[in-house]
N, C-alpha and C positions, 0 to 999 in steps of 0.2 A: 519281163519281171514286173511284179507291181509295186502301189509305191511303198505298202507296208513291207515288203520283202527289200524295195531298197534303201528304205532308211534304217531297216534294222542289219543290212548286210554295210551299211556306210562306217564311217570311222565314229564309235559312241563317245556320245558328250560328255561330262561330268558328274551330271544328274547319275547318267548309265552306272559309271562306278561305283556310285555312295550307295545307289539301290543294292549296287551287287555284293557293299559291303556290310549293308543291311541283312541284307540277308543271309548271310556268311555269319553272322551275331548272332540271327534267330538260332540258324541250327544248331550250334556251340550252344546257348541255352537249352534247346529239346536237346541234345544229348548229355548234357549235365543232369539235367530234369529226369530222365531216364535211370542218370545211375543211380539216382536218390532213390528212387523208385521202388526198390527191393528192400533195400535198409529200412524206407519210412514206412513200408506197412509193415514190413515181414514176412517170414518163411508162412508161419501159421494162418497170416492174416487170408493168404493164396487158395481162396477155394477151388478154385481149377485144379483139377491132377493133371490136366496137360502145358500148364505151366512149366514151362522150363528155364528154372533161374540163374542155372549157372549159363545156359546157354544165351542169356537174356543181357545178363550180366558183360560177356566177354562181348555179343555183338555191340552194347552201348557204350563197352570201352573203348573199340575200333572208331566206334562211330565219332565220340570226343576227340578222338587223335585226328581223325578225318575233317574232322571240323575244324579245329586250331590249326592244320596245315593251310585249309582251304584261306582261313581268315589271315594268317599272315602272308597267302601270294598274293592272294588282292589287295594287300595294302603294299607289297615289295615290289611286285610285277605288273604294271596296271599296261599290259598287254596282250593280244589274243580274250580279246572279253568275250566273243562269242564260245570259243573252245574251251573257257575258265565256266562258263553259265551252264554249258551242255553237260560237260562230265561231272559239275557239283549237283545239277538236278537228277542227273543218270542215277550218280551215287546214292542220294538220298532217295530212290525209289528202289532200289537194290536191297539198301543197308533198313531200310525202315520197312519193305517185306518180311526181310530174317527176323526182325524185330517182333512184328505182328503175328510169325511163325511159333516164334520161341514164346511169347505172351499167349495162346493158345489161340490163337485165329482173327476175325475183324469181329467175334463178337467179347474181346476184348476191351474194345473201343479205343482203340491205339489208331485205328483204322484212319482217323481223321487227322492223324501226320500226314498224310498225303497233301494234304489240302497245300500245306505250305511251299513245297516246293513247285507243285503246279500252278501256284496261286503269283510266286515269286516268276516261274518261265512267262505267265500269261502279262505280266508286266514289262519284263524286258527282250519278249521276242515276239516274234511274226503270230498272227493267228493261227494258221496253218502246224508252226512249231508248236505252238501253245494247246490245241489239240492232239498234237502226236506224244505229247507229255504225259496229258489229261489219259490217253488210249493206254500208255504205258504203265502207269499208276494203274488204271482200271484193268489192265488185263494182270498186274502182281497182284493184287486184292483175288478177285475173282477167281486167277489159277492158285492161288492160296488155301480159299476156301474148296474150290473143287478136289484137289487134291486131300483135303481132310476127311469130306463126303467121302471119297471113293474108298478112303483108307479105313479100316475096321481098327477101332480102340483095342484096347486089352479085354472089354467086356463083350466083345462080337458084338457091339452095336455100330451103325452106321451112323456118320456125323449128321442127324436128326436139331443139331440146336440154333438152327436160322442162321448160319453162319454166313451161308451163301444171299441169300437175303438181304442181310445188314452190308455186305461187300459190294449188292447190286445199286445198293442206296446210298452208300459212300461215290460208288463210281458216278452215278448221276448228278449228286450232289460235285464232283470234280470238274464234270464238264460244264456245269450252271456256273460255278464259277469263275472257266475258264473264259467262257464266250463274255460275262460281266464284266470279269476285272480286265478283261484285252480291251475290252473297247471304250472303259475307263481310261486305261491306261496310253493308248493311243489319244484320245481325246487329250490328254492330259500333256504328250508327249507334243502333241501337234500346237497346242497352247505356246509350251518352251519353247519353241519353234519360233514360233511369232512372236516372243517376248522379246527372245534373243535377237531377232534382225531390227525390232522395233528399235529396241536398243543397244544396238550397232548404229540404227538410223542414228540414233539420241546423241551417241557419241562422236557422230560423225557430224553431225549438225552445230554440237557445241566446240567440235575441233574448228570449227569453220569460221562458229563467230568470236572465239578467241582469236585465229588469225585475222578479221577482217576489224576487231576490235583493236588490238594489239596495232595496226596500223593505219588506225584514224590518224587525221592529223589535230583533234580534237581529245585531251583529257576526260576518261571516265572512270568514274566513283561509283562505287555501289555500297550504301549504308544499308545494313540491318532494322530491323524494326526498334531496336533500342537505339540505334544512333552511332553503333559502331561502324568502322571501317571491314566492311566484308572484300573487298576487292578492289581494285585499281590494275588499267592499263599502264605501260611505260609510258606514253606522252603524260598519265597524268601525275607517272611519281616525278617527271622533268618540270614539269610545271610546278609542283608543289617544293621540289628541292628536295627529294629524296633521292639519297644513292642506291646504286646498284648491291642488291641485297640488303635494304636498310629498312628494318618492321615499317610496317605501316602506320605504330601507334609512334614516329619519330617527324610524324606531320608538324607543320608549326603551329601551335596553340591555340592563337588567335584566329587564324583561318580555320580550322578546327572547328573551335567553337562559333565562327560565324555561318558554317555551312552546315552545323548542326541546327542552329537558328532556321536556317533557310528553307529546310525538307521538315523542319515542324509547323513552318507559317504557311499561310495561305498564299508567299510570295512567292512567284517563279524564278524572277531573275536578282541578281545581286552584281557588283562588283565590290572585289576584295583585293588588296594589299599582299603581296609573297614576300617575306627578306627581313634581315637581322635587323633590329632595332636601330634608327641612326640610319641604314645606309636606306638606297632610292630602293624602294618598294616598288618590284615588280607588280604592273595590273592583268587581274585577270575577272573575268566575267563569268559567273557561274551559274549555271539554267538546269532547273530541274525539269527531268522527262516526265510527261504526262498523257498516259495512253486514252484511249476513244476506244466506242463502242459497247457493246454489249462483255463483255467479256472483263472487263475491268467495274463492271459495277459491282460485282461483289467485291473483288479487294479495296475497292473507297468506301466499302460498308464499315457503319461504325465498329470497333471490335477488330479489325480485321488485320494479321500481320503481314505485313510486306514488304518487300526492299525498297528504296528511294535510291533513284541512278540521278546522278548528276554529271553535267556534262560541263568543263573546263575550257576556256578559249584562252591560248594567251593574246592580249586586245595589241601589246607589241608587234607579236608575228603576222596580224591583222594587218597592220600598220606595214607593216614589211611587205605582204603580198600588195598589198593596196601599191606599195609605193615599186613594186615589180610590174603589174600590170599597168602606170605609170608609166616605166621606164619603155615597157612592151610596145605602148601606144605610141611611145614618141619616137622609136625605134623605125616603125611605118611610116609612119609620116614623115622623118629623115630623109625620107628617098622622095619621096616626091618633092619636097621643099627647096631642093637645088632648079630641079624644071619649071614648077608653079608660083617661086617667086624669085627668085636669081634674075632670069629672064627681063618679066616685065619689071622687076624693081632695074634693072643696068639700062633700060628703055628709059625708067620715068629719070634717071641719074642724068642720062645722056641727053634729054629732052630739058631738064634743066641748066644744065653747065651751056647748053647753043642759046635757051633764053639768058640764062645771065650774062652773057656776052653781048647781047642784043637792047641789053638796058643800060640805061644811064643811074648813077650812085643815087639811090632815094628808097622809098620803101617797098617798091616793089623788087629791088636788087636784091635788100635784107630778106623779101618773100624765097628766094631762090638759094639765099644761104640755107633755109630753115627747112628749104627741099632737099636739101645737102647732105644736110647735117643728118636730119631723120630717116635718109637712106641710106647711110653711112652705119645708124643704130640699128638697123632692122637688118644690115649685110652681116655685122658682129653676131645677132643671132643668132642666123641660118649659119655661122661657120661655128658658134660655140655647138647648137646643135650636132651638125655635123662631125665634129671633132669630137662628140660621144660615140659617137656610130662607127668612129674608126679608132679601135681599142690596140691595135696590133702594135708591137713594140720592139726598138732593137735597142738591146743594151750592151750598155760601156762601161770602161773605167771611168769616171767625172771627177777629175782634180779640182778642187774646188775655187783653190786659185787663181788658177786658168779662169776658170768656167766665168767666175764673179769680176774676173779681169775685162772680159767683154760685155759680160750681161751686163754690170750694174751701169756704164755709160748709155746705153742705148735704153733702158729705163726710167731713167733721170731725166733723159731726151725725149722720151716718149711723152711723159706726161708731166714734165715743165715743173722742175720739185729742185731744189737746193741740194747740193751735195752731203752736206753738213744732217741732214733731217735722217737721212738711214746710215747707219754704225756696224760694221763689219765683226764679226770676231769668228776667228779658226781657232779653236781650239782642240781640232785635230787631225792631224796628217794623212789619214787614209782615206782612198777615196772609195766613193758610191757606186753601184751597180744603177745607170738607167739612161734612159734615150735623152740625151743632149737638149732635142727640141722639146719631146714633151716635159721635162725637167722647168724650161725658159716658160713653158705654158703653166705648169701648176704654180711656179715663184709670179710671172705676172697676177696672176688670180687674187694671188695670196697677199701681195703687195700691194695692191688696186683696192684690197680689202683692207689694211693697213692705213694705206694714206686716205680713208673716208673716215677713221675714226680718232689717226694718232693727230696730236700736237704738231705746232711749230716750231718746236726750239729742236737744235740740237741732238740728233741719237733719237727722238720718238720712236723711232723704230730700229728695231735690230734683229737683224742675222746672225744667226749663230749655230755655227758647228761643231760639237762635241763629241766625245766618249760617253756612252753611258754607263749606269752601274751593272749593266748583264753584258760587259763588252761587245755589245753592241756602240753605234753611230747617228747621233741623231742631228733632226735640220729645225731649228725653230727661228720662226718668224713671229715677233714680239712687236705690240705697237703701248703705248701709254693712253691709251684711250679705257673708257669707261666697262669693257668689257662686255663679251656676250650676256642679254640675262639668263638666268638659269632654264627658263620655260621654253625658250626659245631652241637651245641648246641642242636638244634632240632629232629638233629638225633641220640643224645645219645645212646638211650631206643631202636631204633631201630636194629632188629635182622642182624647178618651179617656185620653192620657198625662199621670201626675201622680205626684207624688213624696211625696202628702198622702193618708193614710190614709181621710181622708173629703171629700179633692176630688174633685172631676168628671171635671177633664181637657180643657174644654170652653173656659175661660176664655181662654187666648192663643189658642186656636184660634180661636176666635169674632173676638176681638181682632185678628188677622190679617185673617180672613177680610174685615170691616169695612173694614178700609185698603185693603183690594184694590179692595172696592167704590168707594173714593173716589179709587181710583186712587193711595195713598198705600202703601210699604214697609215693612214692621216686623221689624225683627233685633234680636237679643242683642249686646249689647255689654259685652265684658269689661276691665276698665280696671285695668292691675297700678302699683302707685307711687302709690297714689291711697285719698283717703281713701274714696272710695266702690269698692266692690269689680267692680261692673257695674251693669249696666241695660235696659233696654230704650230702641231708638229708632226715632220715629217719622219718616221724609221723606215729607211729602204736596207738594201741586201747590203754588207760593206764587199767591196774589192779585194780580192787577197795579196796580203801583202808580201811585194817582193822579194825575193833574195837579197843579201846583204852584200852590199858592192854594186847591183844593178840600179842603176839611175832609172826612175821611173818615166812614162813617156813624159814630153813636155819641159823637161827637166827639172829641176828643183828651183821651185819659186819662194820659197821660203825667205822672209829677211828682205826681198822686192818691195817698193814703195808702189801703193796702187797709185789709178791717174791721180793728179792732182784734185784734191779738197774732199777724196773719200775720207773719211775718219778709220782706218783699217787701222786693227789692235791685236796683234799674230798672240797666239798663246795665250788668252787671255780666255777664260771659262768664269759663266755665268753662274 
């Protein structure tokens, strides 16, 4: 089979149809045109006596009928196209012979109805069909006129008037046609071909960079030549603070109008401000794309319209990856830091403690404390590191009671502070969801952090456990110190940051990290009008509470006097 036989035996496109209903139009015209045709000259006008009008008449009535059938299946039916093309071009060489019979022959000049249906076959079928059309049309003409020749008039003359002639030069003229408009029309046909997959490509390319756009992790903008918003990804309606299904023109103002600034000036980069007036202005960093090469010299030409793509960072989430790839790196190194320094540091420990034993009180003894002491700083470390690295957690019920029952004496002990300086308050009876130890490691942290900024007197620092307003349970640890400053603030949590010439930086972070594990929150909290200046707070999971009548473990502590010289204040909410 070849290939014009198989793309015209294929399933036809769209194109195929409209042609078919093109043509389905034409004929309905030639056969209205037809019936006019006797009316607008008239009987008299018909110099032919072999005119025959009444029979002229009925065939172009059949023909109109024929045609307004044809033209509302190919708009109702758009099925069997090859079977609907054959029998309407059939017909129309049938019905337009009786035509050119009844008219008195092809030297009529009706003869050149042919043309259109052969003309219409040589566009929507195979060349081979398109010829076998052209043969058909030519051999109704032809056996038209021969049969007129052969036939003697009323006058015993033989058809003597060039009838067969003009039928020979119609038919020639059908074939010139057919072989033209086919190979137009393939041409034409093979074009659509390639438009079509071109753009299938188009579509499929643009499906592509809409998904690979859609999931940058980078905001993009596409501005119009006037400065409109023509488009945007979701990171960058998240970035902007537009919600899901919310116009584009619901951008905030200001950034707006600063990124309209931006794609008019000769400036690439900017940073800009996101968020309601008053509250902290998220930062974002905005860069316009600028293409190279020869292909973009014309749209930098003066005059010339184009989109301007801008691309969004949030410099937070910046900040965020930075401080993952951080955590990544200290992650690795975790594991080696117990064998590369554990080791020779409990050598250089051990090597010290047999010389300080070997010396007598003077300054070389003090030398051996200071070896002491700075291998002592450098072991805390390796185990705060460590104690990042091991995140895994088993949780409890924590009566808090209990818990502060033991913990706050071996605190007090630990790091040599008056009983009187930290202040107790429960103010509520339920207990917390989380691991015991890790619990005693984020309160050290927190309290270590506490007693380097609170006062001497009395309660500087307080503990307090409360009810919140979302019935939730919260843990704050408050000192009277001067407070985090604001700038600083952000980077709390973050690993390595300290504002202490010989901290870590390790300590909140570690302390975070621990709540996370137990599923518990940990923010700064700043408190203005208050004798405590801020603090840290803890939200963990609350415990559920018991049945009524069941005694919780540990029994009820309630109304208990803690050890002597805590300042404990049951029921009392801050």
């Amino acid at each position: 089979m070849s290939d014009a036989a198989g793309r015209y035996l294929a399933q036809p496109t769209q194109s195929f149809w409209k042609s078919l209903r093109y043509l389905s139009d034409a004929r309905l015209t030639v056969a209205a045109l037809m019936l006019a045709y006797v009316p607008l000259l008239g009987r008299e006008s018909v110099l032919d006596q072999s005119f025959d009008s009444g029979l002229f008449l009925q065939v172009c009535a059949v023909y109109f009928g024929i045609a307004v059938v044809c033209s509302l299946i190919v708009r109702l039916a758009q099925r069997g196209f090859h079977l609907q093309l054959l029998a309407q071009v059939l017909v129309d060489i049938v019905v337009i012979g009786v035509i050119i019979y009844a008219a008195g022959g092809a030297r009529s000049g009706l003869g050149v109805l042919m043309i259109t249906p052969t003309a219409g076959a040589a566009i929507l079928s195979t060349p081979l069909l398109s010829m076998f059309i052209a043969a058909s049309a030519s051999l109704v003409l032809l056996g038209e006129s021969l049969w007129r020749r052969l036939t003697i008039d009323a006058d015993g003359q033989a058809g003597s008037d060039g009838g067969l002639f003009i039928a020979a030069v119609i038919s020639a003229i059908l074939f010139i046609t057919v072989i033209i408009v086919n190979r137009l029309a393939r041409r034409l046909a093979d074009q659509e071909i390639l438009a079509f997959r071109r753009g299938q490509d188009l579509r499929n390319q643009l499906a592509i960079n809409e998904l690979v756009i859609a999931e940058l992790d980078q905001g993009v903008v596409v501005f119009n030549h006037k400065g409109g918003i023509k488009g945007m990804n979701p990171k960058a309606r998240l970035i902007l603070g537009l919600r899901r299904g919310a116009p584009v023109d619901a951008v905030d103002k200001a950034a707006l109008a600063t990124l309209r600034a931006l794609i008019s000036s000769e400036q690439l980069v900017t940073d800009l401000g996101i968020g309601p007036e008053g509250d902290r202005k998220a930062k974002i960093r905005a860069r316009v794309l600028t293409g190279g090469g020869a292909d973009t010299t014309a749209a930098s030409s003066p005059g010339a319209l184009v989109d301007k793509v801008v691309l969004l960072e949030d410099l937070e989430g910046v900040e965020v990856r930075a401080q993952q790839l951080k955590l990544a790196a200290m992650g690795r190194l975790s594991a080696s830091i117990a064998h590369e320094i554990r080791n020779p540091l409990g050598a250089i420990r051990h090597a010290g403690n047999l010389l300080a034993e070997q010396l007598p009180e003077g300054p070389l003894r003090r030398m051996t404390t200071i070896i002491e002491d700075n291998s002592l700083r450098i072991d805390r470390i390796v185990e705060d590191v460590l104690s990042i690295a091991r995140r895994s957690a088993t949780r409890e019920s924590v009566h808090l009671p209990q818990f502060f029952n033991a913990f706050l004496p071996e605190f007090v002990a630990q790091v040599d502070t008056s009983w009187e300086r930290i202040a107790l308050q429960l103010g509520s009876s339920r207990a917390m969801l989380f691991d015991p130890n890790q619990l005693r490691q984020v309160l050290v942290n927190l309290l270590g952090n506490a007693m380097r900024y609170a006062s001497d007197t009395p309660g500087a620092i307080l503990v307090c456990w409360q009810d919140s307003d979302d019935g939730r349970a919260v843990l704050r640890v408050l000192d009277d110190g001067p407070g985090i400053a604001p700038a600083a603030r952000r980077h709390l949590f973050e690993p390595f940051f300290t504002t202490e010439a010989r901290g870590t930086g390790l300590g909140l972070h570690m302390a975070q990290e621990l709540c996370a594990a137990n599923g518990a929150g940990l923010r700064y909290e700043s408190r203005s009008g208050d004798r405590y200046g801020g603090g840290f707070v803890i939200e963990p999971e609350v415990a559920p509470v018991p049945p009524p009548g069941v005694e919780r473990p540990g029994g009820n502590h309630e109304g208990k006097r803690p050890p002597q010289g805590i300042p404990w204040q049951q029921k009392q909410t801050v």
